[in-house]
Structures are given as structure tokens and as C-alpha cells.
C-alpha positions as CSV (number, residue, x, y, z in Angstrom):
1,X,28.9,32.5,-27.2
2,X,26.9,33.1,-23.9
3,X,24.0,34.4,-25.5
4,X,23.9,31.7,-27.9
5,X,24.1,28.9,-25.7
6,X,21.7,31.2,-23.5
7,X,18.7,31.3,-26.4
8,X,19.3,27.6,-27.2
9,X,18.8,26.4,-23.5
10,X,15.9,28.8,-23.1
11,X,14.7,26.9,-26.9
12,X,15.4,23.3,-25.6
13,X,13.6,24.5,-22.2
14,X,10.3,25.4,-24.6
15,X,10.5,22.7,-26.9
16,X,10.6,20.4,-23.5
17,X,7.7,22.5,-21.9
18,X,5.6,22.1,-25.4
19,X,6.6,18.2,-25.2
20,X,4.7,17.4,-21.7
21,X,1.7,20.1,-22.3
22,X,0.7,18.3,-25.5
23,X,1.5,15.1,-23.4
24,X,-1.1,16.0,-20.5
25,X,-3.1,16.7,-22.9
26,X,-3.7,13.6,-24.3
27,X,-4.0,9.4,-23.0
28,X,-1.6,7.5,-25.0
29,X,-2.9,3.7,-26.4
30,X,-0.2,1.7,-27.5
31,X,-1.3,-0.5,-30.6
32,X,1.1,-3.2,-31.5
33,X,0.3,-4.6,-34.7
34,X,1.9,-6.5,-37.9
35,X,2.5,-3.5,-40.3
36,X,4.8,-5.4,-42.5
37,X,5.2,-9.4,-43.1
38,X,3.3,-12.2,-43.6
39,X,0.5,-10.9,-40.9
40,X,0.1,-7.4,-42.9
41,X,-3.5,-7.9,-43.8
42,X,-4.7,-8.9,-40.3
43,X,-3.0,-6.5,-38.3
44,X,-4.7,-3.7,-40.8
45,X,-8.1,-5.6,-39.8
46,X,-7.7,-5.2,-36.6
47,X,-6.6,-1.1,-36.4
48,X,-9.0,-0.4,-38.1
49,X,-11.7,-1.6,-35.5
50,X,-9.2,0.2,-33.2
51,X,-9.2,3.4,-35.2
52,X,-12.9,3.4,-35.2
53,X,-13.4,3.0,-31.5
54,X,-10.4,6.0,-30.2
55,X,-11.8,8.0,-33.3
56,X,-15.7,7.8,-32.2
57,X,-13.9,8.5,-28.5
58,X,-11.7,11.6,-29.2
59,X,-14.8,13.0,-31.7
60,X,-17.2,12.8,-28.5
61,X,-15.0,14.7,-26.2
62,X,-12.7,12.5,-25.0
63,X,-11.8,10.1,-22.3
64,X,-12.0,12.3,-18.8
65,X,-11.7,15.5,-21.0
66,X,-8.5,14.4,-22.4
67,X,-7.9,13.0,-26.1
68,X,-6.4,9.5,-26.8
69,X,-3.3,9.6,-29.1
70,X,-2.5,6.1,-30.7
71,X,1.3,5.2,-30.6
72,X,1.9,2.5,-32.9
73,X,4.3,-0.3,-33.2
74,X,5.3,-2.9,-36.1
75,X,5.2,-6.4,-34.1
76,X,6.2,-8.1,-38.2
77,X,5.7,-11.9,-36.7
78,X,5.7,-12.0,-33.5
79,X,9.7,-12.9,-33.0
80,X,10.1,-12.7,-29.2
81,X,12.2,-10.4,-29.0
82,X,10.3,-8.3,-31.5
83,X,7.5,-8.9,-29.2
84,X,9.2,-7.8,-26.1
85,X,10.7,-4.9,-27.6
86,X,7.4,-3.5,-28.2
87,X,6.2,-3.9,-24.8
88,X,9.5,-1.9,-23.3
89,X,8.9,0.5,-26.2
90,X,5.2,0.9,-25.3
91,X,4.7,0.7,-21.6
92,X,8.4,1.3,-20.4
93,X,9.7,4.5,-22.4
94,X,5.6,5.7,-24.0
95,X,3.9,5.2,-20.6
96,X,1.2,4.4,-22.7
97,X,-2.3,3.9,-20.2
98,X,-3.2,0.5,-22.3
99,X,-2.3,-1.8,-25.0
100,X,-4.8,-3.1,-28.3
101,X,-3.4,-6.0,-29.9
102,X,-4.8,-8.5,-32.3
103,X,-3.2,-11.9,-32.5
104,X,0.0,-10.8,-30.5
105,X,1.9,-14.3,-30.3
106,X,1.3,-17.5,-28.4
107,X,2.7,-16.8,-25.1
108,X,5.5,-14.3,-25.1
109,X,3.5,-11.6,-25.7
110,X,1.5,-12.6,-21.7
111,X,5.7,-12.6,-20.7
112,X,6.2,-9.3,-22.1
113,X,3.1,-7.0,-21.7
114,X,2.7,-8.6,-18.4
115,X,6.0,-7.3,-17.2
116,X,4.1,-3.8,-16.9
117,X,0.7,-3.0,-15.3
118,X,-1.2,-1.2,-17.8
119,X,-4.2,-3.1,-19.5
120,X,-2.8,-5.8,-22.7
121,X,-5.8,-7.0,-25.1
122,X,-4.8,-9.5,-27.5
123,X,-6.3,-11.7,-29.4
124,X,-3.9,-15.2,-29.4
125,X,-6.9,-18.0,-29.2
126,X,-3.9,-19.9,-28.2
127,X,-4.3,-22.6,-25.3
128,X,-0.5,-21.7,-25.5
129,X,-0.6,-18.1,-24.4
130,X,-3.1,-19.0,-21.2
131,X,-1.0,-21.7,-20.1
132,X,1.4,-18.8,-19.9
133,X,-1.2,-17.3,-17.7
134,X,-2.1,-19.7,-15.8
135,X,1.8,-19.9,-14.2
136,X,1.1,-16.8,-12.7
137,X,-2.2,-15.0,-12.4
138,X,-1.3,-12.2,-10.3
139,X,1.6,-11.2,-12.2
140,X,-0.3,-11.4,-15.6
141,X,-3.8,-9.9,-14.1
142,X,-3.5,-6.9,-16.2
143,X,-3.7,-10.0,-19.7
144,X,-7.3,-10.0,-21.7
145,X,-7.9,-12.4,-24.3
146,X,-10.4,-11.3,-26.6
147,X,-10.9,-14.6,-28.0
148,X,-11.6,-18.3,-26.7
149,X,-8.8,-21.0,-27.4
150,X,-8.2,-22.5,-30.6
151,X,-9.2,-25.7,-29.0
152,X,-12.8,-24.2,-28.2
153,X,-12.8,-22.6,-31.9
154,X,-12.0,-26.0,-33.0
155,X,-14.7,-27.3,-31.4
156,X,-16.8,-25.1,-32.4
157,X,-16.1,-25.5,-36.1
158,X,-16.3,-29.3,-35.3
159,X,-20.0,-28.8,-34.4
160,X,-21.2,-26.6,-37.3
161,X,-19.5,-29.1,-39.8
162,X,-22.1,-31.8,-38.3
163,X,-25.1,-29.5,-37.9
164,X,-24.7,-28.4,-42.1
165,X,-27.8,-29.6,-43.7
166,X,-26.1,-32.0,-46.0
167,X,-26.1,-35.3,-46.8
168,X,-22.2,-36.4,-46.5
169,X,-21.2,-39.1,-49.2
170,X,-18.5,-40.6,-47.1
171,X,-16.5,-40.5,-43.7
172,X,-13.2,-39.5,-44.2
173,X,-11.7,-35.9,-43.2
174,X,-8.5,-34.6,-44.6
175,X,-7.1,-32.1,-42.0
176,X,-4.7,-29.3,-43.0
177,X,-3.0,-27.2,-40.3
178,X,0.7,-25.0,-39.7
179,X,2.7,-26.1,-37.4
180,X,2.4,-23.5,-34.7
181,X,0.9,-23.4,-31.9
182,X,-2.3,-22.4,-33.0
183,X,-2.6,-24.9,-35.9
184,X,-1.5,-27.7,-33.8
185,X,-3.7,-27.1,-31.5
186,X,-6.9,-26.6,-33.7
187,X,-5.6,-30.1,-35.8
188,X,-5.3,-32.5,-32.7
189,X,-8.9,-31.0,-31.3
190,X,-10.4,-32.0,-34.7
191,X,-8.6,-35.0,-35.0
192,X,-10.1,-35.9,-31.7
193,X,-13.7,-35.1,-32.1
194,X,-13.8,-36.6,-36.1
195,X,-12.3,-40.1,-34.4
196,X,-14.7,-39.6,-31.6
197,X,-17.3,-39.1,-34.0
198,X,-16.2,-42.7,-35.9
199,X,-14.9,-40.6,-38.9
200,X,-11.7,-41.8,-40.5
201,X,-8.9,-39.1,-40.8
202,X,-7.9,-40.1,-43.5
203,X,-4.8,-37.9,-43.9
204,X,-3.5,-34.7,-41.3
205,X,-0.8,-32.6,-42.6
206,X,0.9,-30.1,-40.9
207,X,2.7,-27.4,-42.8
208,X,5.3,-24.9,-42.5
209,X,3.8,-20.7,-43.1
210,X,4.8,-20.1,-46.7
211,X,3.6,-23.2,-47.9
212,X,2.1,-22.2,-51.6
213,X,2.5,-25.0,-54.1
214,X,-0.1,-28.1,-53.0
215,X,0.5,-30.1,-56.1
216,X,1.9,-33.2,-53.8
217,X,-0.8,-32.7,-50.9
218,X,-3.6,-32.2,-53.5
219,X,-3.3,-35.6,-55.4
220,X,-3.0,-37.6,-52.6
221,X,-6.5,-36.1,-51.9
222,X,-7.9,-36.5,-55.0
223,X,-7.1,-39.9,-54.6
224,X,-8.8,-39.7,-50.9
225,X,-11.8,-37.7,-52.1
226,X,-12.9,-36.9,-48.8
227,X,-16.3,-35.5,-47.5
228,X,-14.5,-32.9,-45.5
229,X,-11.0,-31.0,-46.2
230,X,-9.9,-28.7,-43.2
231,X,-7.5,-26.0,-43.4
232,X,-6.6,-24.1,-40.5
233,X,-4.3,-21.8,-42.0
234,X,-4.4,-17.9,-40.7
235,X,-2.2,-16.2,-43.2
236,X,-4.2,-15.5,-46.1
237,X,-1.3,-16.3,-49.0
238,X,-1.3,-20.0,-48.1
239,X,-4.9,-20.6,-48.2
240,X,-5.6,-18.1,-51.6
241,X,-3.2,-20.7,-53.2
242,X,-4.7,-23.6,-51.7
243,X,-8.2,-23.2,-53.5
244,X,-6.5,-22.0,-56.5
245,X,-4.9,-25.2,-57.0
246,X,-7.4,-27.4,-55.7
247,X,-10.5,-25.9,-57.5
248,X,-8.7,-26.9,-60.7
249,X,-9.7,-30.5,-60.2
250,X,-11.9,-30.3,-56.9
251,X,-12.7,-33.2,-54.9
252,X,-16.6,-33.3,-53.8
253,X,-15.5,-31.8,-50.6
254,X,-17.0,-29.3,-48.1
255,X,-13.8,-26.7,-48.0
256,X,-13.9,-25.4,-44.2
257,X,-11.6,-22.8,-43.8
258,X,-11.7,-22.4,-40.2
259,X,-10.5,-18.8,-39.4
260,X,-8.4,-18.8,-42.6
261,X,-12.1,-17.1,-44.6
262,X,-12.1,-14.2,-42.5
263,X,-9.5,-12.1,-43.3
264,X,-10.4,-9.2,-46.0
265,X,-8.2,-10.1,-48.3
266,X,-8.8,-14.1,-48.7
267,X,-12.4,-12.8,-50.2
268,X,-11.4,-9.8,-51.8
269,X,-8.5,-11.7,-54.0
270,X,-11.3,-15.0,-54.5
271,X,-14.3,-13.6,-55.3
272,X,-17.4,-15.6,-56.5
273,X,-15.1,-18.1,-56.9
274,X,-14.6,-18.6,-53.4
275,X,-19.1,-19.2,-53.3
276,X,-19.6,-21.9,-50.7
277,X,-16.1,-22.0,-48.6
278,X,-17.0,-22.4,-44.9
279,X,-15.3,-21.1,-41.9
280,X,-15.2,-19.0,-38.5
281,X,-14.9,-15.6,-36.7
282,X,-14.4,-16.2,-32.7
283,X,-15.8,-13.2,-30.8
284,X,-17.7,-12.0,-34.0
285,X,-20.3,-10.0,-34.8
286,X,-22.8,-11.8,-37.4
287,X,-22.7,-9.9,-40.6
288,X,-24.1,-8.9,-43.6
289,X,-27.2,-8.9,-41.5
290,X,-26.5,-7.3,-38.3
291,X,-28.1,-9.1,-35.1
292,X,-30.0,-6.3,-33.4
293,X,-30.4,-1.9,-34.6
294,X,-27.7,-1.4,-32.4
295,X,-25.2,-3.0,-33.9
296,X,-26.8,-2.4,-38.1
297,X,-25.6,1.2,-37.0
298,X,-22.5,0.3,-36.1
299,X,-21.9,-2.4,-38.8
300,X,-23.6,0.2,-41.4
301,X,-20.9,3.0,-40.5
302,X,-18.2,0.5,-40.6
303,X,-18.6,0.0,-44.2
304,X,-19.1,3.5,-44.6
305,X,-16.1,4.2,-43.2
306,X,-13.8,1.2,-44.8
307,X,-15.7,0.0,-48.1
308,X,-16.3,-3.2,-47.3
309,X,-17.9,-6.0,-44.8
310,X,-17.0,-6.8,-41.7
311,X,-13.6,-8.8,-41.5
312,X,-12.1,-11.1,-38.8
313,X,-11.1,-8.7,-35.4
314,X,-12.0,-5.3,-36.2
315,X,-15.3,-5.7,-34.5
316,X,-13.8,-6.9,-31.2
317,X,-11.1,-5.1,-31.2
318,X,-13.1,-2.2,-31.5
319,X,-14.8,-3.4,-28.6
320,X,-12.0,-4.1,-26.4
321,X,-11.1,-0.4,-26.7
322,X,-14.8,0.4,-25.6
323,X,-14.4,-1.8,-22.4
324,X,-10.9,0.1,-21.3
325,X,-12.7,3.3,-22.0
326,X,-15.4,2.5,-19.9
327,X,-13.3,1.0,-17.3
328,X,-11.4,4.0,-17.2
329,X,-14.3,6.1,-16.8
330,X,-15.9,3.9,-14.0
331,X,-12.3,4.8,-12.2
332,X,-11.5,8.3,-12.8
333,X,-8.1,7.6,-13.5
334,X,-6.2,5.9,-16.6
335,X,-3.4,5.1,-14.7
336,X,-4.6,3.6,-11.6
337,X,-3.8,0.2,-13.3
338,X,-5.0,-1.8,-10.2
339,X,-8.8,-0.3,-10.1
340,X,-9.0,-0.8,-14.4
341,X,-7.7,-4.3,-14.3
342,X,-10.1,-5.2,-11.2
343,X,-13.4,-3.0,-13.0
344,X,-12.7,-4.8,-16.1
345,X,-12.3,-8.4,-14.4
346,X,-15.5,-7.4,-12.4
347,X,-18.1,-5.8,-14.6
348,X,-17.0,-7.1,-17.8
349,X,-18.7,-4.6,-20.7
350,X,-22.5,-4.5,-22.3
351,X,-21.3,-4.4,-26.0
352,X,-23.8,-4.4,-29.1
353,X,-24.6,-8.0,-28.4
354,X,-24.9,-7.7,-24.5
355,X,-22.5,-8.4,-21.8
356,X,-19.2,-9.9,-22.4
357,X,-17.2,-11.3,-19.0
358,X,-13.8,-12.6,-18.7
359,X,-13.2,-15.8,-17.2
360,X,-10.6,-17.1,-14.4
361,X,-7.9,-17.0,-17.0
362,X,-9.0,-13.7,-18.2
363,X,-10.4,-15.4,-21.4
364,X,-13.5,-13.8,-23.3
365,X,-14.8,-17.4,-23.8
366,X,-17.6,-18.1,-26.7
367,X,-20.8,-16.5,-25.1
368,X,-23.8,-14.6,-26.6
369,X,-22.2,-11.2,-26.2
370,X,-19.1,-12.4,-28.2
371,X,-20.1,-15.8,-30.2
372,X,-18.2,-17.6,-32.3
373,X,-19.6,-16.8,-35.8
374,X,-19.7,-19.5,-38.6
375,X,-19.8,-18.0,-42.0
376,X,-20.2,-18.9,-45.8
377,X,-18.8,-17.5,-48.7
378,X,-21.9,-16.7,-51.1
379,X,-22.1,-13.4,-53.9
380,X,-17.7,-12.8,-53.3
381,X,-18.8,-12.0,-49.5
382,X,-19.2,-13.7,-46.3
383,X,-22.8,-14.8,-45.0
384,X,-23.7,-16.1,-41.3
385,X,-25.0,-19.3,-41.5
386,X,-24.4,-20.5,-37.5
387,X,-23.9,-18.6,-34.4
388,X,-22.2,-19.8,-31.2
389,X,-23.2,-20.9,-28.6
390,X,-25.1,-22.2,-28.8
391,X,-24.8,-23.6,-32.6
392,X,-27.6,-22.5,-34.5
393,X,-29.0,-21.1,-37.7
394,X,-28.9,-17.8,-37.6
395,X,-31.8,-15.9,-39.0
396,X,-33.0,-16.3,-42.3
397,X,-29.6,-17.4,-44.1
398,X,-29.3,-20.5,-45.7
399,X,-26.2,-23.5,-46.5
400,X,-25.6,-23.9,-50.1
401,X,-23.9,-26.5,-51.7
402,X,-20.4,-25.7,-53.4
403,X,-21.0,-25.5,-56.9
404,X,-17.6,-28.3,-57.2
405,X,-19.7,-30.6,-55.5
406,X,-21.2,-33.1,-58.2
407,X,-25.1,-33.4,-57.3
């Protein structure tokens, strides 16, 4: 009985030994991401620009000598205590050296990752989650949003409506938008500039997730028939249904999808169908046509890798990853939280567009090394027709009119 209990402490011993040398072997990068629910899609869109960027680091060596091992968790949609779970599963019992999110929440992910020191990238766009910030800067220092507000992407939107090169047959705007957070906020900013404008809203209607039949919503707009319908909607179920119902009888309306076009799946399930649907990427990287050689490389091994175009998040995420990596490297150390978080606020990182800085709030606002990209849907894929600040064509693509639209 002695020896026994003699080989299994001397097995337990190993096994424990073998546990920590593969651990100093490697960085671990927590990713927190929707791997089921409603926010499936999206969360896949934005590992996979994670996935790229710890795969191209781990194939060139490392980070300090040392390989990066991705520890994954399923943040389903972004329940609080889901959310807070993941951080004391990721930073509190992995130890991992940082943290790549995509849209995390609109707020409690700042309470939860900022509980801990080690770097958080997220991409809420929620004025929510920074007024979260903004109650305590030095607590939450180690927060990065990798994406403006929604109230800045609303704006943004707001201007590219006005700059299309069309000749609007009326003034009224119908405005669709969920009743988070998010969608509230993008709603009342459009609201705003439309009235400001001397537009009439002529209807705003703000929906539950998991709305899928229209029916109601769409005849009261048929009867409306308004130049513009908006629908901030960033699950990509809702707004699939949405022009399934409405093209049926279309209104001569430009569709502007706002961020709702950009996940994969809303033009993989549409198609050609889908031909002349606007909408926006925030901290995007103009696509098909890449902006510079740099990034056609990147963008060109992308679909290499994946199949398919660029969607919403994978290119920044990707990114975000880059400037830890680099931050890291500057320091010497992944877990001297302190130095990361103060090279990062600092420097910033030269990306494939150029230089991208956080702000006061530790917000990657719109600039020209992350712009906010405005795209149409033309051939089943999605074509740049503005970029960001500030708005302007960009390069040789061109507005068409939906074919719904009676000329």
C-alpha cells in the first residue's frame, strides 16, 4: 500500500512538473467570445482575425521566445454574470497575459476585465461601456476599445447617407433599432441629425432581439414610402428576415444597414439579392480592394486562409493582438501589466493603414489608421464606396441604385 501510494505521489509530482514546464513555455491569451447564441456568427468573425494574428506570431518564433496558447471562453450574450465569470476564469484562475474580445457587452464587461490588470480589447462601440470608464480611469486603465461609439458610427453613417450621389424623392426616414444600448444609442443620434437636417422621421421603432416577422412594421411603411429605412440591428437573423419580407413589396427606399451588412453571414445567406444594401464597418479595413500593398497581402492571405472577404472585426481584432504583441516586446515582459498598459496608451501601433492612438477614454476613435468603412452590397459581396474620416469616395468604386428602386 506504501509503494502504491509512493508511485502515485511520485506520478501526481510529474504530471504537476509537466503542467508548469509546458506552462513556462508558452504566454496564455484569453479570448472571450460568443461560441453559441444569438452572437455565434460574430464572435467566429472576430477569432478568426485573432487566430490569424497569434498563428502568424507563434509561426515566426514567438513572443520573447515563448509561444502564445489561446484559452477560450463562451461569453453566449453577454449576461453579467456570464461576463464576469469569464474574466475570474481568464485573468483570476488562467493568469492569462491579455484579453481579445469582440463586442464584449455595454459596460459590465469594463466592471469585470477591469477588476484585473492584464490588457482587455473589446470592441462594445457603446457610449455605455465608456461611461463605465470614465467613473474610474485609473482603475479601468488596462480597457481598450477598438471601436468608436455608436453615436460617432451613427454619425458617421448619417454623413454617407447625405454624401450618396442620389437624387432623394422625399424627406422622410424610417428608423429601425433594438432596444439595447447600442441600438438606442445609434437611433436617438440619427434621429437627431435627420431632424437637424429638416428631415421628417416619419416613424422610429425600437425592437426586441428575436424580432423576425415585420409584417405589422412593413405595411405601415409601405404606406410611409420613405426615402431612407434604417436598421441598426447587429444580429444577423433579424435583419436576413427583414429584407426578406420587405423585398417582397419594396418601398423605393435606400436600405442602410448600418453595421447589421457586415457580418459574414447576412451576405453569405442574401446573396445578389442583397445588390445595393448600404451599411458600415467601424475600425475597418476597405475591402475588396485593399488600400495600400501592405495590407492586399494581408487581405489576400485572409481569404486564402478563410474563403471569403473580409467581415466586420476580424481585421481589427487581428490588429489589436498585433499592438499587445508589440507592446509586449517594447517591455520585455508580458506581465509587467503597468509598462504594456502605459506603451500601449503612449505609442499607440503603425498598423497596415498607419498609426492608430487611443484617446483619453482609451477609445480607438474613427482616424485614418482605423476608419469607419461604408460599404455596398454589389455581385453577393461587400464594396467600399466611402471611407472615414474624413467621408469620401474611396477609389474607383461607385453607388448604384437598388434595383427595388423604380427609376
Amino acid at each position: 500500500m506504501k509503494r502504491i501510494n509512493l508511485i502515485s505521489l511520485v506520478a501526481a509530482g510529474y504530471l504537476l512538473f509537466c503542467s508548469w514546464a509546458f506552462a513556462a513555455d508558452t504566454i496564455p491569451v484569453g479570448v472571450p467570445l460568443a461560441m453559441t447564441g444569438a452572437y455565434t456568427g460574430s464572435g467566429d468573425d472576430y477569432f478568426k482575425g485573432i487566430k490569424m494574428a497569434i498563428d502568424e506570431i507563434n509561426d515566426s518564433g514567438g513572443l520573447l521566445g515563448k509561444q502564445l496558447e489561446i484559452i477560450r471562453y463562451d461569453s453566449k450574450e453577454f449576461a453579467p454574470e456570464v461576463v464576469m465569470q469569464g474574466a475570474d476564469y481568464l485573468c483570476g484562475q488562467m493568469k492569462v497575459a491579455s484579453v481579445h474580445a469582440g463586442w464584449a457587452g455595454w459596460g459590465q464587461d469594463v466592471r469585470a476585465y477591469g477588476k484585473y490588470d492584464a490588457p482587455f480589447f473589446c470592441d462594445d462601440g457603446s457610449q455605455a461601456a465608456v461611461d463605465v470608464f470614465k467613473e474610474n480611469p485609473e482603475k479601468y486603465y488596462n480597457i481598450y476599445q477598438l471601436t468608436d461609439t455608436g453615436i460617432e458610427q451613427a454619425n458617421s453613417m448619417f454623413r454617407a447617407l447625405m454624401a450618396l450621389p442620389y437624387k432623394y424623392p422625399n424627406n422622410k426616414v424610417v428608423i429601425i433599432n433594438t432596444d439595447d444600448a447600442w441600438g438606442v444609442e445609434v437611433g436617438d443620434t440619427l434621429v437627431s441629425n435627420f431632424e437637424e437636417k429638416g428631415w421628417d422621421v416619419a416613424k422610429r421603432e425600437t425592437v426586441p432581439y428575436g424580432t423576425n416577422e415585420w409584417g405589422g412594421i412593413l405595411t405601415r411603411i409601405r404606406r410611409i414610402n420613405p426615402a431612407i429605412i434604417h436598421v441598426e440591428i447587429p444580429s444577423a437573423q433579424e435583419v436576413i428576415t427583414f429584407f426578406r419580407q420587405f423585398i417582397k413589396k419594396p418601398s423605393d427606399s435606400i436600405l442602410s444597414y448600418g453595421w447589421g451588412i457586415t457580418p459574414r453571414e447576412v451576405v453569405q445567406n442574401l446573396g445578389k439579392a442583397a445588390d445595393g444594401i448600404v451599411g458600415e464597418m467601424p475600425s475597418g479595413l476597405p475591402g475588396p480592394v485593399a488600400p495600400n500593398a501592405e495590407s492586399k497581402v494581408w487581405m489576400d492571405k485572409y481569404i486564402e486562409l478563410y474563403k471569403h472577404q473580409l467581415p466586420a472585426g476580424s481585421w481589427i481584432t487581428y490588429t489589436g493582438v498585433m499592438a499587445w504583441a508589440s507592446a509586449v516586446k517594447a517591455v520585455g515582459d508580458p506581465y509587467d501589466f503597468k509598462a504594456v498598459n502605459k506603451h500601449l496608451k503612449e505609442v499607440g501601433y503603425v498598423g497596415h493603414q498607419g498609426r492608430i492612438k487611443w484617446d483619453k477614454d482609451n477609445v480607438l476613435r474613427a482616424q485614418a489608421g482605423a476608419p469607419v468603412v461604408h460599404y455596398q452590397v454589389q455581385g453577393g459581396e461587400l464594396e467600399a464606396i466611402f471611407t472615414d474620416p474624413p467621408i469620401k469616395p474611396y477609389k474607383n468604386s461607385k453607388f448604384i441604385v437598388p434595383y427595388w428602386i423604380k427609376k
